[in-house]
N, C-alpha and C positions, 0 to 999 in steps of 0.2 A: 504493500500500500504506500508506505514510506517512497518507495521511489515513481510509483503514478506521479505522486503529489509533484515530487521534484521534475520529472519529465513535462509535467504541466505549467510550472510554475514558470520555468525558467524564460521560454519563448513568451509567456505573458511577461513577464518582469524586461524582455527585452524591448518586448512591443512597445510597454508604458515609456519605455525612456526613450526611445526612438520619437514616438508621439511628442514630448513632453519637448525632448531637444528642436523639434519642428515647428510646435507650439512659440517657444520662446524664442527662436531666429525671427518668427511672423512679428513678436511681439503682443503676445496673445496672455497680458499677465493673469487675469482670474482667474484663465484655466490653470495656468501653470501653478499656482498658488494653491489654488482646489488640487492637482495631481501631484500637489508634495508631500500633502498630510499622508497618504500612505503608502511612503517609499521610504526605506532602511535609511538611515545615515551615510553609509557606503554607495546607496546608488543616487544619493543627492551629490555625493562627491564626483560618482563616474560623470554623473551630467555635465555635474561643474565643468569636469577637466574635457569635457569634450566640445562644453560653445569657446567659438573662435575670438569672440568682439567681447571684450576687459567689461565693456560696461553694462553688458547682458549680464556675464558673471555676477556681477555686483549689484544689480536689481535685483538676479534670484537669490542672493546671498541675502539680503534685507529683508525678503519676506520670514525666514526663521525664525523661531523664538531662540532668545538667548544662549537656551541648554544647548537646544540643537544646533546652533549657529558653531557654536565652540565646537559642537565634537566633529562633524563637518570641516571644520579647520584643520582639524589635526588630522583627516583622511584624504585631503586634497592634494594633489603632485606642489611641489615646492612652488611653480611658475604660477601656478594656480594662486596658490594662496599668497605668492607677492600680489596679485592684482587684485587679490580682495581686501588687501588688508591698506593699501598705498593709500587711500583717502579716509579711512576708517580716524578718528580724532583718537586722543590719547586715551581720554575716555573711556572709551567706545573697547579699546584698544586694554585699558587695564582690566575694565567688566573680564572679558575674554580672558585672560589670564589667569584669573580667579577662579574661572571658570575648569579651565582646561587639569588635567593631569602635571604634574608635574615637569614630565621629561618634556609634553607637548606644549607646556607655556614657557622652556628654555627654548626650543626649536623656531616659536616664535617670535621669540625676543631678539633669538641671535639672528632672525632676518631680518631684524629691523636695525638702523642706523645705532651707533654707540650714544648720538645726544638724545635721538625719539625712546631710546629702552630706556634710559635713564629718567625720562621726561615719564615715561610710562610706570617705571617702580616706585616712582616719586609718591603715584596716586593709590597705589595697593598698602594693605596693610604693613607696620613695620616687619612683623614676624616671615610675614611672604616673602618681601621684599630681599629680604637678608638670604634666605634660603633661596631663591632666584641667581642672588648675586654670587654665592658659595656656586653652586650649579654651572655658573657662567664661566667659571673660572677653569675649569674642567674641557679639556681637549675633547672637540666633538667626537673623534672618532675612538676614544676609552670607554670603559666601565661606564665611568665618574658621568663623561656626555651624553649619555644612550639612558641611563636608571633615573629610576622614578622616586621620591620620596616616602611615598603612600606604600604604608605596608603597616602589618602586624605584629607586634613584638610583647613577648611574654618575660617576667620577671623571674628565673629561677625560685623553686621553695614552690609557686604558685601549685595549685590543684588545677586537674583536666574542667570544672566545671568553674571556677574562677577564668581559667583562660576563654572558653566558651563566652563568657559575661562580656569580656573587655571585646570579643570580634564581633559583639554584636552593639558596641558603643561605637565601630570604626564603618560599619556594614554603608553608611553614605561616602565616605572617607574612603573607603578600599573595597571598592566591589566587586571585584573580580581576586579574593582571597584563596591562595591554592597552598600556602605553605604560613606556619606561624613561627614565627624564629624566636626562639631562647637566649635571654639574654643575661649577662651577671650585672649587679649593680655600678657597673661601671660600663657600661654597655657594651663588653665583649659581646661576640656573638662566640654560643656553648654551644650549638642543636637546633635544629630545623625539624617541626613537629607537625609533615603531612596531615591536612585538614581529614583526610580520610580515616587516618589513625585517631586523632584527638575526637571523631567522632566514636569511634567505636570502644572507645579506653573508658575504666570505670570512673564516674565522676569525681569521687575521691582518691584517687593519682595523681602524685606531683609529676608535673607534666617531663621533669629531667628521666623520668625512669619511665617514658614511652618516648619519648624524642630521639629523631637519629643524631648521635653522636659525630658521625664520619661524616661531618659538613663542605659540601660541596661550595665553596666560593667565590670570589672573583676581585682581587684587589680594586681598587678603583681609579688606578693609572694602565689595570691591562687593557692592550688592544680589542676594538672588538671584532675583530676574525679570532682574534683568540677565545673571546664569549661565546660566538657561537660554536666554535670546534669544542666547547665543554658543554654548551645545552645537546649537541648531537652526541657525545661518548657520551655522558649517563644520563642520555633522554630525559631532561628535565624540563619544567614548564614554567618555573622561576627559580632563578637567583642569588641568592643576597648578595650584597656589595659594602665591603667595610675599608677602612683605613690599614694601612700600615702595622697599625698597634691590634689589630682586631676588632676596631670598633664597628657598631653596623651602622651604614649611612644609608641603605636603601636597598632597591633590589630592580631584578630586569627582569623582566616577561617574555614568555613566547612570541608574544605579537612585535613584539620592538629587535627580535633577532632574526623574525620574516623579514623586517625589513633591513635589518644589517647585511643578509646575503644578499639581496636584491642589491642592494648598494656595491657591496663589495663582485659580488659577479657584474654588473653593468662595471664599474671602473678596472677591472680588467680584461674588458670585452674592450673597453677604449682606449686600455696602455698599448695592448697585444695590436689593435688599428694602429696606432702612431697619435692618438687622440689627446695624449697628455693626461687623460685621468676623465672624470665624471663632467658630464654636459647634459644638455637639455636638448630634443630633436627641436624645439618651438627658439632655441636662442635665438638672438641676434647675430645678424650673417658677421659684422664688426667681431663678436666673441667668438665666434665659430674658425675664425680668420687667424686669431693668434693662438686658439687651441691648437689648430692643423699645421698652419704656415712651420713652425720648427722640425717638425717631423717630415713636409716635406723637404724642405732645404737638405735637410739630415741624408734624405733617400737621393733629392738632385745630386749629389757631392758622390756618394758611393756611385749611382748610378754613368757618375764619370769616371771616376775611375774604371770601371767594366769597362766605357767606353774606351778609353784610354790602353787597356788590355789589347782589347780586340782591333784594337788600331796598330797595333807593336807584329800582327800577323796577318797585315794589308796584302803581303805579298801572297802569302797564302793562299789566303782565301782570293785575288786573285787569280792563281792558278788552277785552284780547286773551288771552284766557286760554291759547289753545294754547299760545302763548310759554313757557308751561312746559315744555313737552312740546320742543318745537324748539331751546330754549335748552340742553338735555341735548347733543341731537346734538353741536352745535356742539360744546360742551367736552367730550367724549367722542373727538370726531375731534380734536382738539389735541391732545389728551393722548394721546392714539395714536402718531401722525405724531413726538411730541416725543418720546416713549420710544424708534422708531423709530431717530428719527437720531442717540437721547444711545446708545445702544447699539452703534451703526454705528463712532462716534467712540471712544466708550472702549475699545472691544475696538482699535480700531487704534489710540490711546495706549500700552495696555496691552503689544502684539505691538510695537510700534518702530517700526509702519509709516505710522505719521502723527506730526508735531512739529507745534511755535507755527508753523514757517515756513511751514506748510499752510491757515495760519486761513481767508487771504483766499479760497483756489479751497476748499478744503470750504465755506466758507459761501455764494460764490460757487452752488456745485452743489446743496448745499442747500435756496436757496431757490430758483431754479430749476423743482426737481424738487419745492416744495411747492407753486408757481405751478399746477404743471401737473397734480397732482393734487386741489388747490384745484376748479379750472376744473369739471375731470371728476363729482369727487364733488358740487359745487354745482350745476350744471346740475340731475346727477340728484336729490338733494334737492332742487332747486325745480323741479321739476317734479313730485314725489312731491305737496311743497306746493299748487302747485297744483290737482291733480287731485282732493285732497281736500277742501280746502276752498274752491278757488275763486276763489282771491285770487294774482291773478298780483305783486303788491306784494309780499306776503308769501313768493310764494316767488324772489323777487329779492332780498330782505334775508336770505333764511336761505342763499344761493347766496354771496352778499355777504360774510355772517361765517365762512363756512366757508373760505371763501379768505384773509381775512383772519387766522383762525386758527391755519389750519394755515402760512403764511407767519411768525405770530409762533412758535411751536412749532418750525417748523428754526431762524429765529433763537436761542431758551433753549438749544435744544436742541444747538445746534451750540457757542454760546461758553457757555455753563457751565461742561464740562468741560474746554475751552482756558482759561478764566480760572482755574479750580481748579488746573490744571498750571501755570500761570504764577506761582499764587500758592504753589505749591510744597506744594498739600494733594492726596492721590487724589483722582481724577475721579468713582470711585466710590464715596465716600464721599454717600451717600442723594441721589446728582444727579435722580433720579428723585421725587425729594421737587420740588424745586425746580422741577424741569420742568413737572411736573401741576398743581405752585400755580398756574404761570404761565400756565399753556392754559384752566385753569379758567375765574380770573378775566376774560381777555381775553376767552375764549369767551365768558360770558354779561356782559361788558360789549359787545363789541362786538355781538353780534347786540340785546341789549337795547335798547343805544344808538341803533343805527341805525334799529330798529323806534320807537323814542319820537322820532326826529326828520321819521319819515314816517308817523306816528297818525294824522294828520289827514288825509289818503288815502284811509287805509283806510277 
């Protein structure tokens, strides 16, 4: 039955926002107003982030009530919510803060200018304010920048039905409660006391003799790719996050480490391009311009050199004109095979599942496995060679470079991003740049090469 309902729903649920976004391009506001009341938060966001024109956004943004205006904030793509928020008054602007979660009134804050946040905490409570400003301080991409405040915490000595009391004083305050954390009167964090457990435990139990001891935590200067590679090894659903000394300063949720991999796979979908790191498809062509322009200048430069290569065996390829044509394959298949295995390695960089101490068997396996598909693909390219033109020489030199190519290409390709982790820069940072120069030039140096040492053969 469960899944009629979902196979029903869903093409309605598409229908209404399709309608709804048609609706308001027309400029058709009552409706649009009537067909908000019953639509999720999430798919008042999709709409959002799918009208084109800032000021549509921002009309439909004004019909919400306040609740929903905030949480609608917090589920809106970043571009999106600059354009809702850019004429909003400080106001307007601190209500909303108040409003929001904690991690998602930093997120806000820190899109907004350093004198308007300032102007903005001015009007919030002192107690908020402080705890915004502490929060602010905290590198977006830590523990510290990603964790929420909002959580549950129990005082060792306490009873299972005293603890109980206190999560039902926070129940506005922390709604979404999936673990209660133990703490000593200095605010160590001792034990993490699964809401599941503390339900099932006898009410007179001090909660230290049900609570898990073996506390899963998360300093709050660690990276957060390194968060999420600890909610995936012991599938967790929250958290904690304390100090140095122990202390507990908050916690992370499952929903906020969806969005750390999203983040983190998009910014190395855009190192591995040449893209410089994380962008927006909707930027401005201006930012788009100095994302790209260094990485290509980077490829123009290499891409002379190659030239430059292939200019040094003019004579050659003069003589033997095909050498044009064969001397493609070759660096086409490097730079193939090198993408392949810089790919292989950085994603298992990236997941935790390869380190430096794996150099010698990944390089090991790599060439290898470029050996062998060397062998396979050169055969059939010289024999291709041959057939066409005749020249079994010729197709023993292009069998020759392809093996040799794609052997150099697991080598780039395997220690490039082992030396970039060694040298303490991402792997992803345009290793893809590097790898291709390198398959390039070898490509048509070594097929060139070979064929200019055995001319007189031919």
């Amino acid at each position: 039955m469960n899944a009629e309902v979902s196979a029903t729903f869903t093409p309605n649920r598409e229908i209404q926002l399709e309608t709804l976004l048609m609706l308001a391009e027309l400029g058709q506001e009552e409706q649009v107003r009537a067909g908000l009341v019953d639509l999720h938060p999430a798919d008042i966001a999709e709409l959002l982030n799918a009208l084109e024109e800032p000021e549509v956004k921002q009309q439909i943004f004004s019909f919400l009530a306040p609740d929903l205006a905030s949480e609608v904030l917090s589920l809106v793509a970043p571009l999106t919510q600059e354009w809702l928020t850019q004429d909003l008054s400080n106001a307007v602007l601190s209500d909303l803060v108040e409003r929001l979660d904690s991690d998602d009134a930093v997120d806000l804050l820190g899109s907004l200018s350093e004198e308007q946040a300032r102007a903005v905490l001015d009007q919030v409570p002192d107690e908020l304010s402080a705890e915004m400003e502490q929060l602010l301080r905290y590198p977006a991409d830590t523990a510290g920048g990603i964790m929420q405040t909002e959580h549950v915490e129990v005082l060792q000595g306490c009873r299972v039905n005293e603890a109980i009391e206190i999560i039902r004083t926070h129940i506005d305050e922390v709604p979404d409660i999936h673990n209660v954390f133990i703490v000593d009167h200095a605010r160590r964090l001792t034990g993490v006391l699964p809401l599941r457990k503390l339900i099932l435990a006898r009410p007179d139990e001090y909660v230290e003799n049900v609570m898990d001891r073996q506390v899963i935590a998360a300093r709050v200067d660690t990276d957060q790719e390194q968060v999420a590679q600890l909610f995936k090894k012991y599938d967790l659903v929250s958290l904690p996050v304390i100090d140095p000394q122990g202390v507990l300063l908050g916690r992370i949720t499952i929903d906020d480490v969806v969005d750390v991999l999203e983040e983190e796979a998009t910014e190395d979908i855009y190192k591995l391009a040449g893209l410089g790191g994380e962008g927006d498809v909707l930027d401005s062509p201006g930012r788009s311009i100095r994302r790209r322009l260094p990485w290509l200048a980077l490829n123009l430069f290499t891409t002379t050199v190659s030239a430059t290569v292939i200019a040094l065996f003019e004579g050659t390829i003069h003589t033997v004109a095909i050498a044009a044509a064969f001397m493609t394959i070759v660096a086409a298949q490097g730079g193939n095979a090198g993408i392949q295995t810089l790919t292989v390695i950085v994603r298992g960089l990236a997941l935790g599942e390869v380190s430096l101490a794996h150099t010698k068997r990944i390089l090991l396996k790599e060439l290898l496995v470029a050996l062998g598909n060397g062998v396979a693909l050169g055969c059939a390219a010289g024999l291709v060679a041959y057939l066409w033109k005749g020249e079994a020489l010729l197709g023993m030199v292009l069998a020759l470079a392809l093996v040799v190519n794609l052997l150099i290409a697991a080598f780039v390709g395997s220690m490039i991003p082992f030396t970039m982790r060694r040298l303490g820069v991402d792997p992803a940072v345009a290793s893809n740049v590097f790898v291709t120069a390198c398959t390039d030039i070898c490509g048509f140096l070594s097929f060139l090469g070979i064929l200019t040492l055995l001319l007189r053969f031919l």
